[in-house]
Structure formats: structure tokens, C-alpha cells
N, C-alpha and C positions, 0 to 999 in steps of 0.2 A: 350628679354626684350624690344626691340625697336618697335614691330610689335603691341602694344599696343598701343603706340600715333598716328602709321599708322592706325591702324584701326577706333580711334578713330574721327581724322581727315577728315577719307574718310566717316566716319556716318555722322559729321557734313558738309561736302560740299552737299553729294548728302539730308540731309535734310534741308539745305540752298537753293539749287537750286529747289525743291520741293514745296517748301514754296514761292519763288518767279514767277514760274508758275502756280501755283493753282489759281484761279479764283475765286472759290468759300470759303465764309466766314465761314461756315463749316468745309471746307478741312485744310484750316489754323489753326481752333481753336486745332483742331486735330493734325496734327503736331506740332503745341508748347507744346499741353499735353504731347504725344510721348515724344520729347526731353525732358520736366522737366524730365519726370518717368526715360529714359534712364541717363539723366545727373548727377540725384544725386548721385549712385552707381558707375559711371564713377570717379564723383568726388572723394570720396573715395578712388578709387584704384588710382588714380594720387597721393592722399594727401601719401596713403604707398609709393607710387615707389619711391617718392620723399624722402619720410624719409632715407630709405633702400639704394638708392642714393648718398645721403650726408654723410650716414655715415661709408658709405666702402671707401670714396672718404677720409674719416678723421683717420681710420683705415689703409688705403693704406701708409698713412704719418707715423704712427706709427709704421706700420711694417718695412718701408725704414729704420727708425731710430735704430729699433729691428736689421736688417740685419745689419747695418753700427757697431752697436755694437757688434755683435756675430764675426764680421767680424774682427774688433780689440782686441777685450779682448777673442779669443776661444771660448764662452759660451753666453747663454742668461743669459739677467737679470733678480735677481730675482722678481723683481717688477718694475712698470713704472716708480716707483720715482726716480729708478737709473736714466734714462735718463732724471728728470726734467720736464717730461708731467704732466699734470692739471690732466688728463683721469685718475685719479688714482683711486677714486672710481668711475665711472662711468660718462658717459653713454656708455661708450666702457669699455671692462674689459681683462686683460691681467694674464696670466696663465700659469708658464714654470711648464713642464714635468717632473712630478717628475722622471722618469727614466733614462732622459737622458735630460744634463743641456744647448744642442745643439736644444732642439723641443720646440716650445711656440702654446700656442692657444688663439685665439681676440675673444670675440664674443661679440654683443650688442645685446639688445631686440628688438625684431620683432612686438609686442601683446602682448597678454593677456598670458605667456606661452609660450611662443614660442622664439628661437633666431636664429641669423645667425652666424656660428662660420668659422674663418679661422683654421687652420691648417699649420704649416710653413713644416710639414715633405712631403708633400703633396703639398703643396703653391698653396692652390684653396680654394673656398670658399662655404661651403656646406649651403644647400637653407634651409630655414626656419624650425625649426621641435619644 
């Protein structure tokens, strides 16, 4: 996850330092085009990571508070509202197992279709599907 803003960083130095050696008014016009074309799709995937970011970082908190209750009462809750969280409909969503009153699943929207779901049986976080 992190080799994304390296990557992106080291395009923007070596076409900063490019851009400041070039001589010719051509070669410049040319590298700013490059950068818009490459920046705008860059931009995008910053604006996902960022989403997908915030809100593992806000489901991490929910899950702390998930554990702290399974941990006192034997069992998960059957919905967020026992513990007083906002997140009750959305935009994180919480799900005990019907099998077994010990497993819960978090997941938020990713796109169009798509989510990222935890898993407490497991306690990892499966990638976008």
C-alpha cells in the first residue's frame, strides 16, 4: 500500500528535475502535458487509498469497541446500536454471524459494487471484491 506514494513521489522528482534542466521550450511544453495525462488517474487512485484509509482507520475503532464487548458480555452484539455508534446504517455496516454469536463481519463500500469486508474469525481484512 505504501509503494504507491513512493512511486509516485519519485515520478514527480525525476519529472521536476527534468523539467528544470531542459533548455528547450518544446521539451517543457512536453513534460507538463506528460504530467497533466499521468496526474489525473494518479489523482484518482490517491482520492480511493485515501477513502479506503479513513475508513478502516474508523472501523478499526469499532472493532476495538466490538472486542471490548465480546470480551465483557461472552458474545457479540446483535447490532451497532447496542454499543451507541452513529455507524448504524451506514457508511460502515456491522453483521454478527448467524452461527455463532462469538464471529461478526464490518464491511464499507469500496465503488460501484464492490466492498471491503473484515472478518473477526479471522481478524484481517479481505481486499476489495
Amino acid at each position: 500500500m505504501i509503494r504507491l506514494p513512493l512511486i509516485t513521489a519519485a515520478l514527480v522528482a525525476v519529472l521536476w528535475w527534468l523539467f528544470h534542466i531542459s533548455k528547450r521550450k518544446s521539451l517543457r511544453v512536453v513534460l507538463i502535458v506528460f504530467a497533466i495525462i499521468i496526474a489525473l488517474p494518479l489523482g484518482l487512485l490517491f482520492a480511493q487509498w485515501g477513502y479506503e484509509l479513513n475508513m478502516r482507520l474508523r472501523a478499526g475503532r469499532i472493532t476495538a469497541q466490538l472486542e471490548s464487548y465480546r470480551a465483557s458480555h461472552g458474545k457479540c452484539p446483535v447490532s451497532l446500536s447496542d454499543l451507541e455508534i452513529r455507524e448504524v446504517n451506514g457508511p460502515i455496516y456491522y453483521e454478527r454471524d448467524f452461527d455463532s454469536p462469538f464471529e461478526y463481519y464490518l464491511w464499507f463500500g469500496t465503488g460501484v459494487g464492490t466492498v471491503s469486508q473484515y472478518d473477526s474469525k479471522t481478524r484481517m481484512w479481505h481486499a476489495p471484491q
